[in-house]
N, C-alpha and C positions, 0 to 999 in steps of 0.2 A: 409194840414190838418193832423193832429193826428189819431191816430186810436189807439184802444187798441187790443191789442194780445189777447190768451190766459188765459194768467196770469197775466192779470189786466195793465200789463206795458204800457206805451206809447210810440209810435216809432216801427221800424222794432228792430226783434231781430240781438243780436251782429254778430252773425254767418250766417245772410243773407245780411250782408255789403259788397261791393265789398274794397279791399286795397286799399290803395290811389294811389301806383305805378302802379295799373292796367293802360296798354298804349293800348291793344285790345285787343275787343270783336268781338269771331267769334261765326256763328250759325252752329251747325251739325245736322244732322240728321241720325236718328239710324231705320233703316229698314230691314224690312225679312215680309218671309209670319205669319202666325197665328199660336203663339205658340214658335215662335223659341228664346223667351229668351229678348228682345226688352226692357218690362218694368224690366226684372230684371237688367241689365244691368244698367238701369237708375239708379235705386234704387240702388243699389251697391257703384255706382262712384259718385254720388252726394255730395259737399258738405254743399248743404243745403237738408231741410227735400222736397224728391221730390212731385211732382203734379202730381198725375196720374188720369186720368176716367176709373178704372175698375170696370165693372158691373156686376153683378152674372149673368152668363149667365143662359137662361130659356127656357120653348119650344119650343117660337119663332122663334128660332134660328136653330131649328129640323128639315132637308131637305134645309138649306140653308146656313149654316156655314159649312164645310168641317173640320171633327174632328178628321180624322183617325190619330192614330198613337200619338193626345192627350186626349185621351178618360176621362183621370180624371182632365184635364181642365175646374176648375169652376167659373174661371173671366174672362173676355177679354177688353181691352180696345177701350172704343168705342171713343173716340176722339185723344186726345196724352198723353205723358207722357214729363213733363218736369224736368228738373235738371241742376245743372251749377257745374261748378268742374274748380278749376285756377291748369294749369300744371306747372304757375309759379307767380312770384310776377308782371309779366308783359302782361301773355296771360291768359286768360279766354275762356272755351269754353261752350254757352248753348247750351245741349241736348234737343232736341226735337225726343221721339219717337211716330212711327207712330202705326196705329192700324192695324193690319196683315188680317182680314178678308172681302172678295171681296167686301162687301155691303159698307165698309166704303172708299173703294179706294178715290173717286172723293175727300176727304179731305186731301189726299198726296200732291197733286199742291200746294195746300198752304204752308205748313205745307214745302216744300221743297224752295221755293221764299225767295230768300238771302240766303240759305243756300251754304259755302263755298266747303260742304262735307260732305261725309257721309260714314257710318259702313254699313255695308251689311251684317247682322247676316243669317246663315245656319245652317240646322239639317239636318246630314248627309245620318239620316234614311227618308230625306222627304224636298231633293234637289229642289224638283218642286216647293215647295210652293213661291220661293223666286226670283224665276225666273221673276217674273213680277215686283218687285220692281227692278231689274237688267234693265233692259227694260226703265222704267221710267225713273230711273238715266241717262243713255243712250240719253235717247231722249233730256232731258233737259240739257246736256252737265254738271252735277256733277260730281266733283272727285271724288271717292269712293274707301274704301277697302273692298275686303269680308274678316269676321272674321268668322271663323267655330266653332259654340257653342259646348263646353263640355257637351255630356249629356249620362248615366249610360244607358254603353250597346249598345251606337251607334257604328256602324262599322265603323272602320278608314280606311279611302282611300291614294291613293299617292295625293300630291297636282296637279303632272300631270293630272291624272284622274279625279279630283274634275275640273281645269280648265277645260278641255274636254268637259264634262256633262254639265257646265256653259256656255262655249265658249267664255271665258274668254281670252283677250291677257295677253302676260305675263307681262306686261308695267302694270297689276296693280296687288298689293300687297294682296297677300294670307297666310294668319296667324291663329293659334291656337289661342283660348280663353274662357277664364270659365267666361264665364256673372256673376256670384253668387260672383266673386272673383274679389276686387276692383282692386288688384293691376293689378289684369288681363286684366279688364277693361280699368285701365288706359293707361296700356302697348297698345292697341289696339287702345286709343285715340293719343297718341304718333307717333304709326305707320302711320292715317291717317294725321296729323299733318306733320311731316319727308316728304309723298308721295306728300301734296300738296307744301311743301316749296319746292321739289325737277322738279315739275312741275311751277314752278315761277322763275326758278334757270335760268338765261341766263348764255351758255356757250358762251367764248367770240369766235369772229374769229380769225383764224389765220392770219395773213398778209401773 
């Protein structure tokens, strides 16, 4: 059936058509605790216009959202954020990011089911919050990279020390990244792309 956009047209617009040489489609997922940069990242690297559910957040939320450290945080997303971005004429990855605050967790299961892999976005001033989607990953046997969010005025650690406080092996990949910055973005998508083809890689035996 037809539908009309926007602007009157019929049909999806040009620039949410997948190429025709698309050969796969993978799903990621983009996770951290509340605040750490998640939908901006989406919004960023998307190349269509993304889907987010952010809602102004309100008193509601006073004694049971945990805000320290984002105090002038006036949206949050309460379901996911979606986007798709092709790394080439051949692979497609849709973004799905998750919603960082504890009351929404129980919609992460889903929201991770087929997922190939996932980003592990961090604020270096507020390492704990992310700890719990690290955990998840974990249980449910996803590959992941953590990506460490650029944000003005955070303290820079050695990435030893960052894996440490995470307890993190070193078997997974630890990278810099400006969420706000596509090619930054993309570079990060790249990274977990390279970790999982690198995790699929059969080295042969020796005779």
């Amino acid at each position: 059936m037809d539908y009309r956009t926007s602007e009157g047209t019929a049909g999806p617009r040009g620039e949410d058509l997948l190429p025709a040489s698309v050969a796969a489609a993978v799903k990621v997922v983009i996770v951290g605790g509340f605040g750490v940069g998640k939908t901006t990242m989406v919004g960023s690297v998307s190349e269509i216009r993304p889907l987010t559910t952010e809602e102004t957040m309100t008193q509601a939320g006073v004694g049971v959202d945990d805000i320290a450290g984002v105090e002038r945080k006036t949206e949050t997303t309460v379901a996911m954020d979606f986007g798709r971005i092709s790394l080439n004429d051949k692979l497609v990855l849709y973004l799905f990011g998750t919603p960082g605050q504890e009351r929404f967790w129980f919609l992460w299961d889903g929201l991770f089911e087929g997922a190939l892999g996932a980003v592990v976005l961090i604020d270096t001033r507020r390492l704990e919050v992310s700890f719990d989607a690290v955990g998840r990953l974990e249980e449910r046997g996803v590959p992941f990279v953590v990506a460490v969010n650029a944000f003005p005025g955070a303290p820079v650690h050695p990435t030893a020390e960052l894996r440490a406080a995470m307890d993190l092996p070193d078997s997974v990949p630890m990278i810099d990244c400006d969420a706000r910055d596509r090619a930054s973005s993309r570079d990060t998508l790249l990274a977990l792309v390279r970790y999982l083809q690198s995790l699929h890689t059969v080295t042969p035996e020796t005779p």
